[in-house]
Backbone bond lengths (Angstrom), bond angles and torsions (degrees), N, CA, C in turn:
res aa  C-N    CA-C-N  psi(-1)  N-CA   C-N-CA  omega(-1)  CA-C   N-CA-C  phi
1 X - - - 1.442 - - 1.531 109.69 -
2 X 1.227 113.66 131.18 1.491 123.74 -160.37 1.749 107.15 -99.58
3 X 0.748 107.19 108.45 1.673 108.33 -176.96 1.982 112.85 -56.16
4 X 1.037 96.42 152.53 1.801 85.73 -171.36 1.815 96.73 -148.89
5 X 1.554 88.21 131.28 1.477 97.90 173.45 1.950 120.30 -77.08
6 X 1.311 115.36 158.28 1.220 109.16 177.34 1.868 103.41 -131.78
7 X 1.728 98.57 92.81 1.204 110.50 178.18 1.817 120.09 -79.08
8 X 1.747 99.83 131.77 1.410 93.03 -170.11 1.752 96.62 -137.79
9 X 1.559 114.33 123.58 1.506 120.33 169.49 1.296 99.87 -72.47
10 X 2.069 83.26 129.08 1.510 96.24 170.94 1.716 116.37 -112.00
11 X 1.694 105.36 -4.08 1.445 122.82 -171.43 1.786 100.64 -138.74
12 X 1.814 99.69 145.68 1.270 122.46 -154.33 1.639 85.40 -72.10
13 X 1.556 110.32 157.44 1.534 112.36 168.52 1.752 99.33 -103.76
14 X 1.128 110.98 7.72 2.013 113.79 171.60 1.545 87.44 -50.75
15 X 1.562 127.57 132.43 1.165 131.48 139.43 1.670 101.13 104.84
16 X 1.194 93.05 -5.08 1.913 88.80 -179.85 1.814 117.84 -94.41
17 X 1.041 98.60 149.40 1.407 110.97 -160.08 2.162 94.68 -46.93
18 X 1.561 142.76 164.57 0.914 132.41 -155.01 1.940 99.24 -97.49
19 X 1.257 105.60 -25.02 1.897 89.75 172.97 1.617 97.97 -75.05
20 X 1.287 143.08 -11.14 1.344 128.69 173.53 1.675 110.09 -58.38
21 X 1.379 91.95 -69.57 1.082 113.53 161.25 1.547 125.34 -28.13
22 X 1.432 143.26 -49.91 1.131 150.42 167.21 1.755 110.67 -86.42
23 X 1.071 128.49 -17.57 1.275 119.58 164.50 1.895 105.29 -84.93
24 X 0.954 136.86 -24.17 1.712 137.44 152.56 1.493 92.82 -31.78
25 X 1.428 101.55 -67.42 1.659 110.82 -141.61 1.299 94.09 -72.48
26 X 1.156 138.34 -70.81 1.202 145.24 148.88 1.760 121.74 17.62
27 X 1.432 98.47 -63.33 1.694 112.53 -179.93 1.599 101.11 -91.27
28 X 1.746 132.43 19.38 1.242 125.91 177.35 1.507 110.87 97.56
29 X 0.744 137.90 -19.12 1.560 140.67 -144.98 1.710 99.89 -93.73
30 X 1.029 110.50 124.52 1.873 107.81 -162.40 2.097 90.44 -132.20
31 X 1.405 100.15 -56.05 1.607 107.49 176.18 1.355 125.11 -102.83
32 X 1.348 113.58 171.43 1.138 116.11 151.44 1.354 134.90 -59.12
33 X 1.465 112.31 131.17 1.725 109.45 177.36 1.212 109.80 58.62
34 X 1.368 108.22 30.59 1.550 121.70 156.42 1.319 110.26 -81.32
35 X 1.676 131.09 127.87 1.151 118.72 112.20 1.250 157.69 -70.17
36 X 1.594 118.93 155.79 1.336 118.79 163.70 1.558 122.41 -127.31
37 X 1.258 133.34 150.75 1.332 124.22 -179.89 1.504 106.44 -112.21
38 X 1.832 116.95 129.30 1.453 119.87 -162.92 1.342 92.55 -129.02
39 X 1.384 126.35 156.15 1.444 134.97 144.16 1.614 108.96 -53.87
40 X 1.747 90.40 144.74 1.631 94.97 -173.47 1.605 97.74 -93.93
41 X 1.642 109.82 85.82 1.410 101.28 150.43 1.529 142.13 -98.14
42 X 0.870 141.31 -139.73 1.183 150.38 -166.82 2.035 93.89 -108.43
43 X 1.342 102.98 -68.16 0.894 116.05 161.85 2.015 131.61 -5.02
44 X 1.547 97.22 -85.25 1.127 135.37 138.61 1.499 116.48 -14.03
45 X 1.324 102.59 -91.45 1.413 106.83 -177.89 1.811 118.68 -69.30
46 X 1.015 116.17 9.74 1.364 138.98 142.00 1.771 106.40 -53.57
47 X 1.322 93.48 -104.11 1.268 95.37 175.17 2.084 133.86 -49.05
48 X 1.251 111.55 0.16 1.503 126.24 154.17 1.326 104.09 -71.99
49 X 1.401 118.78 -54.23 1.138 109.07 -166.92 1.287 129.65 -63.21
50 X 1.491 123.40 -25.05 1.493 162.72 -168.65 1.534 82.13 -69.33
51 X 1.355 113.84 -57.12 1.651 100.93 -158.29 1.673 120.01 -122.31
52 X 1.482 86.33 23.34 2.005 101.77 -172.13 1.711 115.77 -49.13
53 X 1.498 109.67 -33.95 1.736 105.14 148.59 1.185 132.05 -29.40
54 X 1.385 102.75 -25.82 2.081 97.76 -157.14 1.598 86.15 -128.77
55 X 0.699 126.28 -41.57 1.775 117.81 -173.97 1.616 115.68 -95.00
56 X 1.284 122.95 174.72 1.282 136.21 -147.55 1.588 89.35 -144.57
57 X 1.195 121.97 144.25 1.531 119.92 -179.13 1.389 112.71 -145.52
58 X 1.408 116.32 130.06 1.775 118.59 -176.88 1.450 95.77 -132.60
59 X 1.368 90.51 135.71 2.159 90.46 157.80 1.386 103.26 -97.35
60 X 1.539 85.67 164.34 1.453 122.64 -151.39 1.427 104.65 -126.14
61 X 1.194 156.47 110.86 0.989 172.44 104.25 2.086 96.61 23.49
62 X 1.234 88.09 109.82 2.175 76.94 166.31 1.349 117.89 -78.61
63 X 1.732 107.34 177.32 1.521 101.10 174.81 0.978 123.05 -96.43
């Protein structure tokens, strides 16, 4: 069972440099105080890390 994060923007990407901006979009993230639920890869947490300013991050228990 694969553990999975549940990424949620808590800060606007208005004004952020444009790979910020496309790594949001990228991992789903379109609004504010959106979530999304991702597999915890390597991958992944790549791109969290890219944008750990603006998002909020919880694990998630898999099914």
């Amino acid at each position: 069972m694969a553990n999975k994060l549940a990424i949620t923007l808590v800060h606007s990407t208005i004004g952020r440099p444009e790979n910020q901006r496309n790594t949001a979009f990228a991992l789903g993230l379109r609004k504010l105080q959106q979530t999304v639920v991702r597999e915890d890869t390597p991958i992944i947490r790549g791109m969290v890390a890219r944008i750990q300013h603006l998002v909020k991050v919880e694990n998630v228990e898999g099914e």
